[in-house]
C-alpha positions, -999 to 999 in steps of 0.1 A, spaced: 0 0 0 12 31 -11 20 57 21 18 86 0 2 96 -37 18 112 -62 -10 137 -72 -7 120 -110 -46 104 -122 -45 71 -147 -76 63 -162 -79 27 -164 -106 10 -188 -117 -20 -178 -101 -16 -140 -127 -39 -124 -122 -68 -147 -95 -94 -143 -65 -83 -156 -76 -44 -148 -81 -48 -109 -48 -62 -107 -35 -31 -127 -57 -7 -105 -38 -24 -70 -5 -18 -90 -6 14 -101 -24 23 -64 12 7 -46 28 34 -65 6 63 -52 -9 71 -86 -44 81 -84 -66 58 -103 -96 67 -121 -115 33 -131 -133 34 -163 -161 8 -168 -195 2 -178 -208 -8 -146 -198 16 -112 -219 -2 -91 -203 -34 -97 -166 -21 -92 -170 -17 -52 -144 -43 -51 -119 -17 -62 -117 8 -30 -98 -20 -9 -71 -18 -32 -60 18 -24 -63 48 4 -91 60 11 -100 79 -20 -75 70 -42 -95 47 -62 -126 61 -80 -150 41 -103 -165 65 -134 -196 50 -162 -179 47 -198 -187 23 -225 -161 22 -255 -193 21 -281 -200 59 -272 -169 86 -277 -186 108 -254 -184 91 -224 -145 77 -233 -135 119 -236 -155 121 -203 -131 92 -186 -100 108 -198 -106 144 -194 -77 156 -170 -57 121 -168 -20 119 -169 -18 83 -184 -44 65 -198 -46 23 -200 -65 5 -219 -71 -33 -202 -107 -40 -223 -109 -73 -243 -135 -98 -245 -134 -139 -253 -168 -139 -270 -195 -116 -287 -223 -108 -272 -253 -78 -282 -233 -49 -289 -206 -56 -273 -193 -71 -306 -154 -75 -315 -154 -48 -338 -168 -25 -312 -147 -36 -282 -115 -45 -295 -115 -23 -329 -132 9 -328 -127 11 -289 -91 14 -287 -89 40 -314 -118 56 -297 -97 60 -262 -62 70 -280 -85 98 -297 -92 108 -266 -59 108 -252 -46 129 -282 -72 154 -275 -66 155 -238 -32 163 -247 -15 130 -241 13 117 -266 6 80 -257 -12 51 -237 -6 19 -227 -26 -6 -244 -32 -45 -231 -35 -64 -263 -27 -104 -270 -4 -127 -285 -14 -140 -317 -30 -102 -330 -28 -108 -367 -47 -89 -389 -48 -119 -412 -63 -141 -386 -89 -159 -393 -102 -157 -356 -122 -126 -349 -104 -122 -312 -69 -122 -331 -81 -101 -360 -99 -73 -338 -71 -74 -316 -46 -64 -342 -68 -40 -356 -68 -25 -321 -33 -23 -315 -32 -4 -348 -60 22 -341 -35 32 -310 -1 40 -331 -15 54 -363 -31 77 -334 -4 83 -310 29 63 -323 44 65 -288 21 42 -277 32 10 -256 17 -22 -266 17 -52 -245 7 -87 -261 3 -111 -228 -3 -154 -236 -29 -170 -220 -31 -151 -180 -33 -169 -153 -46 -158 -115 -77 -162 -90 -101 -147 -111 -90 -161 -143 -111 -180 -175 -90 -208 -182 -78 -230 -153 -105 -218 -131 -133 -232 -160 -115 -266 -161 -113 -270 -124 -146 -264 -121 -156 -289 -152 -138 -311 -136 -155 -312 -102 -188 -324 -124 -176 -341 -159 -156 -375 -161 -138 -362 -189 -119 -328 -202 -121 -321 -238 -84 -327 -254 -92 -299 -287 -73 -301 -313 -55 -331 -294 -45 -306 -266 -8 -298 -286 -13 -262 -289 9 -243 -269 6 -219 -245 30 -197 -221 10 -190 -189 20 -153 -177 8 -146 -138 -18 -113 -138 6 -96 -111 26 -99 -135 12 -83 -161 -3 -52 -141 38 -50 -132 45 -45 -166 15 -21 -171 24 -1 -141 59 4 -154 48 13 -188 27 42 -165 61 51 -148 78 57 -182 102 30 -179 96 16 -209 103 20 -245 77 42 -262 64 29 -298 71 -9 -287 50 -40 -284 59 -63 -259 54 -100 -252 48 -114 -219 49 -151 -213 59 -167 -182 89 -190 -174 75 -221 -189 61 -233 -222 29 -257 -214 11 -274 -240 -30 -277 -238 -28 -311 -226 -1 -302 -205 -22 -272 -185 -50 -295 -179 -26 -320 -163 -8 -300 -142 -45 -286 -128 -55 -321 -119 -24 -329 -103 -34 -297 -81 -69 -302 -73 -65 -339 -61 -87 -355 -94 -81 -383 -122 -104 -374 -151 -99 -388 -187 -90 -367 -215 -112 -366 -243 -91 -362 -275 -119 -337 -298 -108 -332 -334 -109 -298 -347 -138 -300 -372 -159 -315 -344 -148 -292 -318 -157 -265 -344 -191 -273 -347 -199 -278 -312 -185 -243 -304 -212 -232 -327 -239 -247 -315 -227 -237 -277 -216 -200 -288 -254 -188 -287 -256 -192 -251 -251 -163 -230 -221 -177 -213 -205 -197 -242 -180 -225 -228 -168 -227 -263 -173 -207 -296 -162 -214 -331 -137 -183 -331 -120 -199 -295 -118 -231 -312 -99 -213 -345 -75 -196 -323 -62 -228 -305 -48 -235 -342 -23 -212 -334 5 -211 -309 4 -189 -280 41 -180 -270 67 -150 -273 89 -145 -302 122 -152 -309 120 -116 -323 107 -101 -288 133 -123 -268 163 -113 -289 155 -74 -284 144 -77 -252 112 -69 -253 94 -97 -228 88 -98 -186 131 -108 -182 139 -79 -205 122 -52 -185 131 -66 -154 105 -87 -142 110 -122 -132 77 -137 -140 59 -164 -113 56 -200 -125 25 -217 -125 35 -244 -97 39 -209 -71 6 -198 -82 -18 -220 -88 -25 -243 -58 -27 -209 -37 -65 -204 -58 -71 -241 -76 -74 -258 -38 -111 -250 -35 -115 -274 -63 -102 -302 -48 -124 -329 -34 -129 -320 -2 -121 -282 -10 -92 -257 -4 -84 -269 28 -75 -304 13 -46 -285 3 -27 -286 35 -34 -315 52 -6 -337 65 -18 -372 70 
C-alpha cells in the first residue's frame, strides 16, 4: 500500500475486470491516483480495498459511445487500456470492443493532450487471422499507433490468477464431468503469464520506464502445451479425469452450436485460435522486449496455482494442507 500519492490520475478502462483490478492495485502501490473506467460503477465496489481512502474512483464509460470515453480521460495523466473480451455478445461485438474502442480511447488521449497510452492487447493479434479475437485485436493495436505512435503495446499469452477464464473453467468442469475435452488433441501451446505480472509490466509502462512505440510479449517461465495445462490442474486439485481427444472439425461445430448461449463455454472463433500457438517470439526475446527484459521475473504456474485451484479439490481448499 502506497504511504503517500503522487497527485498523477491514470484512467484505467476495464479496471474492475480481471487483468484491470490487478493493474488498478498496482498502479495504487505506486501512489498514482486511479480513475477506473467501466461500464458498470456499481459493480466495481471491489476496487476501494485496493487503495487509500480515495484513491480509487470508479466512473460510467462504455467504449461504443466517444462521449463518455472523452469524459473518462478528461484531465488524466496516463491512460490504460485493459478492455478485451473472449466472446460476442449484443453490442458488445469485436469490432466494437477491441477495434473501434481502442482508437476511440487513443482519440481521446490525443485530445486530452497526451502523446501516448498503454494498451493490453494479445499474442497472436494478426490482422490476417482468421479468428475474430486475433483479427480485432490487431486492428486494435493499430487504431492506438496510427493515433499516438508513442504508444506502448503489450501482447500477454494465456493469463493466469484467482479470477481467471482458463484454469478456473477446467477445475470447475472437472468437479462435475468425467472427462476434459483434449481440442485439437491438446498440442497447442501456451506460455502461462501470472496477472501480477502483467499489471507489473503495465504499471511500469505508467512510470515511463519503458520504451515508447514498442510491443511487448509477456509469457511466463514455462512453455505448457494444452494437454499439459489440464494435467498440471488435476495434479493440483487432487482428481483423475480422462482426457477426451476432440478433433478440430468436431470441436468447431460444437463451439457453434454452444456460442449462442449467454455464457458460451466454447465458440467457433476460440476453437480457430487454439490453431495457433500462443508464445513470445524469438523476435521479442532477442531485443528484449518480454517480462526478463524489462526486469520482471515472471511467477511460474506451480507458485501460483494451488494458492486459488485448492477449493476445487475434493474436499475443498483446505484439502490442500493437510498432513496425513
Amino acid at each position: 500500500m502506497a504511504t503517500a500519492l503522487n497527485g498523477k490520475l491514470v484512467t484505467v478502462f476495464g479496471g474492475s475486470g480481471f487483468v484491470g483490478r490487478h493493474v488498478v492495485q498496482a498502479l495504487a502501490k505506486r501512489g498514482y491516483r486511479v480513475r477506473a473506467a467501466v461500464r458498470r460503477p456499481d459493480l466495481a465496489a471491489h476496487l476501494q480495498p485496493l487503495g487509500v481512502p480515495g484513491q480509487i474512483m470508479a466512473v460510467q464509460a462504455n467504449l461504443r459511445y466517444r462521449w463518455s470515453v472523452e469524459r473518462a480521460v478528461e484531465g488524466a495523466d496516463a491512460v490504460v487500456n485493459c478492455v478485451g473480451i473472449l466472446f460476442a455478445s449484443g453490442k458488445q461485438s469485436f469490432e466494437a470492443v477491441q477495434t473501434f474502442g481502442p482508437r476511440a480511447i487513443a482519440e481521446a488521449a490525443r485530445g486530452a493532450g497526451l502523446s501516448a497510452v498503454t494498451h493490453v492487447s494479445a499474442i497472436g493479434a494478426d490482422p490476417e487471422s482468421p479468428a475474430s479475437y486475433a483479427r480485432t485485436k490487431a486492428e486494435g493495436e493499430a487504431g492506438i499507433l496510427d493515433t499516438l505512435p508513442d504508444s506502448v503495446i503489450l501482447r500477454p499469452s494465456i493469463v493466469f490468477g484467482p479470477e481467471d477464464d482458463f484454469f478456473n473453467k477446467f477445475a470447475g468442469m472437472a468437479r462435475l464431468a468425467p472427462a476434459l475435452p483434449l481440442i485439437g488433441g491438446g498440442t497447442t501451446q501456451f506460455q502461462p503469464v501470472y496477472v501480477c505480472d502483467v499489471a507489473e509490466a503495465v504499471a511500469l509502462s505508467v512510470d515511463g520506464a519503458l520504451s515508447r512505440g514498442t510491443v511487448y510479449e509477456l509469457g511466463g517461465p514455462e512453455i505448457r502445451t494444452f494437454k499439459q495445462c489440464l494435467e498440471l490442474m488435476l495434479e493440483i486439485t487432487g482428481r483423475r479425469r480422462l482426457l477426451a481427444l476432440i478433433p478440430f472439425p468436431v470441436a468447431s461445430v460444437m463451439g457453434k452450436i454452444m456460442q449462442v448461449l449467454p455464457v458460451p463455454p466454447l465458440t467457433a472463433d476460440q476453437v480457430e485460435l487454439l490453431k495457433t500457438d500462443n508464445v513470445v517470439s524469438k523476435a521479442a526475446i532477442d531485443e528484449k522486449r518480454t517480462l526478463e527484459g524489462i526486469g520482471v521475473e515472471p511467477a511460474t504456474l506451480a507458485a501460483i496455482l494451488p494458492t486459488y485451484l485448492g477449493r476445487f479439490s475434493e474436499h475443498g481448499q483446505y484439502d490442500t494442507y493437510r498432513t496425513d
